[in-house]
C-alpha positions in Angstrom: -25.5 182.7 143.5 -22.1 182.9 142.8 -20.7 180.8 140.7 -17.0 179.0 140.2 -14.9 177.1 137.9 -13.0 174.4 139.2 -10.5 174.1 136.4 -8.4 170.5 135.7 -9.0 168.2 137.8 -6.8 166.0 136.7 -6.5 162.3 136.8 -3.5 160.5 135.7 -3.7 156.6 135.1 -0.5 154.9 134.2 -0.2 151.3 133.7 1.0 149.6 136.8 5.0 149.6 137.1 6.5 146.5 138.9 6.9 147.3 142.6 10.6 147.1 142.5 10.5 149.8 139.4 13.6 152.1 139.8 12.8 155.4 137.8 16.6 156.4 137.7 17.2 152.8 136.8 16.8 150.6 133.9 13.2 149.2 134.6 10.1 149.0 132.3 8.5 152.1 132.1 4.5 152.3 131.8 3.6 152.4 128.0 1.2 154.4 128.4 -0.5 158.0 130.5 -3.9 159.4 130.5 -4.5 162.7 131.6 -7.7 164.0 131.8 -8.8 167.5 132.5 -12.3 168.5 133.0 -13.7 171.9 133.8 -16.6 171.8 135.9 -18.9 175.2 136.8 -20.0 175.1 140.6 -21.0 177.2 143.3 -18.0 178.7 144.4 -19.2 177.8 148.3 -19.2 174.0 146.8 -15.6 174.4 145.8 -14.3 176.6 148.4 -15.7 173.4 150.5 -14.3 170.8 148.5 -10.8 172.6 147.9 -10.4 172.9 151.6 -10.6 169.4 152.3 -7.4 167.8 153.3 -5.4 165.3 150.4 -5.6 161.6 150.6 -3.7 160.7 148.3 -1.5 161.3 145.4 -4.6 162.0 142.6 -7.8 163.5 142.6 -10.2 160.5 142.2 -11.7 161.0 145.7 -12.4 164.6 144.5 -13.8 163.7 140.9 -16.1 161.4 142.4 -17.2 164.2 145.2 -18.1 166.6 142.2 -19.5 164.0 140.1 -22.1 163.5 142.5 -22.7 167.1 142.5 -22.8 167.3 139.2 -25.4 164.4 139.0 -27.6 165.5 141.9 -27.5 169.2 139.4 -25.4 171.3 141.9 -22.9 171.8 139.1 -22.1 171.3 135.2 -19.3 169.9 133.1 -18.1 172.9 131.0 -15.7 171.0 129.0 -13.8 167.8 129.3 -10.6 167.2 127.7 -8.3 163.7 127.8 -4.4 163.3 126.3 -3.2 159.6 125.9 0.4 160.0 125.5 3.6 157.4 125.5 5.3 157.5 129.3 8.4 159.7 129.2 
């Protein structure tokens, strides 16, 4: 079985900014990011499958939660997991 690495998924989880936020303006800023990067080992049919999937939406929570179940249901491992809180900006 061959096996592949599906490298950073990344999630990025801001405080929410009012609706009316402006970023070339002079609006509050989220004080806060999260990124998190995890690299997770599956069969590289899994991820060719899962990679090939259209978007739906601007982050990858639909596809974290697609290889979290493989992961649970042993079809894949976590390899490493890595998270950066920094200040917005």
């Amino acid at each position: 079985m061959g096996l592949a690495l599906l490298g950073s998924v990344l999630l990025v989880q801001a405080q929410e900014a009012p609706p009316e936020y402006d970023p070339l303006g002079d609006g509050d800023l989220p004080r806060l990011i999260r990124v998190q990067a995890e690299f997770i080992e599956l069969p590289h049919e899994s991820m060719t499958g899962l990679l090939a999937e259209p978007r739906k939406g601007g982050n990858d929570t639909d596809l974290r939660k697609r290889v979290g179940e493989l992961v649970a249901a042993g079809k894949g491992r976590v390899v490493e997991s890595m998270i950066c809180v920094a200040r917005s900006g």
